[in-house]
C-alpha positions in Angstrom: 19.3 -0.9 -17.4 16.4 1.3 -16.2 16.4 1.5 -12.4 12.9 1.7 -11.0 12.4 5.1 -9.2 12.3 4.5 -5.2 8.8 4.9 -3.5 9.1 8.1 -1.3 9.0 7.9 2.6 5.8 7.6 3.7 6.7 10.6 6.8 7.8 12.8 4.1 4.9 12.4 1.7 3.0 13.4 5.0 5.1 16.5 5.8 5.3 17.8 2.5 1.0 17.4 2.0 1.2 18.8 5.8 2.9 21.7 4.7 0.8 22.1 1.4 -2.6 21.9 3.3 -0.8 24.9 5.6 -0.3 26.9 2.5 -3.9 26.3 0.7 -5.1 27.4 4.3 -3.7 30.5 4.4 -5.7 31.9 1.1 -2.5 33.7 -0.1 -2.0 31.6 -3.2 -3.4 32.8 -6.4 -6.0 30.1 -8.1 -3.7 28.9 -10.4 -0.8 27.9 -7.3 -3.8 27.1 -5.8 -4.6 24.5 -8.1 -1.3 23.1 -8.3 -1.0 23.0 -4.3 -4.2 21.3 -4.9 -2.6 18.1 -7.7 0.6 17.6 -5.7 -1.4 17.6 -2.9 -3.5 14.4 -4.4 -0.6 13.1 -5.6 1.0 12.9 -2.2 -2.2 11.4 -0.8 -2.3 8.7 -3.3 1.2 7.9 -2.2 0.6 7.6 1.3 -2.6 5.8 0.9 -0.4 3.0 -1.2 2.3 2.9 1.0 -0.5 2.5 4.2 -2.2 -0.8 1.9 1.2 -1.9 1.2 1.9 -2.0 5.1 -1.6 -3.5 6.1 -0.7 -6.4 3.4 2.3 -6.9 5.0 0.9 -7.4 8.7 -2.2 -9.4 7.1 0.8 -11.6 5.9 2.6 -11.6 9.0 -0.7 -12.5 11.0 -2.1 -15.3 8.3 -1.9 -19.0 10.4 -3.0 -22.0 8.4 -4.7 -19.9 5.7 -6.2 -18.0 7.8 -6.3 -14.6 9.9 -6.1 -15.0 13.1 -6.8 -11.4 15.2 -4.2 -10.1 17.7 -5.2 -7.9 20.2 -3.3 -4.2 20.0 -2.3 -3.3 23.8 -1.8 0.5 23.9 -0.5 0.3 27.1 0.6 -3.0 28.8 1.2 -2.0 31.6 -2.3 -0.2 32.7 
């Protein structure tokens, strides 16, 4: 039975594009690493932009009250 492949950690997709960003900054790769920092690196964002949907679903669920949305204010600091 085929297992599905588990979706990476959102953190480490962001570290690993962190680090790639870094390394396309630094103008030390040739053009063709370049370009390949370049794919993984749209590749990770993909990644994190799915799991970041899948996350605001799952709140949208968790906030949905008689079909509907109801908003809930976000205190950044409760006690200021």
């Amino acid at each position: 039975m085929a297992r599905k492949k588990a979706s990476p950690d959102f953190e480490q997709s962001l570290a690993e594009l962190q680090t790639l960003v870094e390394r396309l900054e630094t103008g030390e790769l040739s053009l063709e690493d370049s370009l390949t920092a370049f794919e993984q690196g749209i590749r990770l964002t993909r990644e994190c932009q799915t799991s970041l949907s899948q996350a605001e679903q799952k709140v949208r669920v968790l906030l949905e009250r008689d079909g509907e949305i109801t908003d809930a204010p976000f205190e950044a600091d409760p006690e200021a």
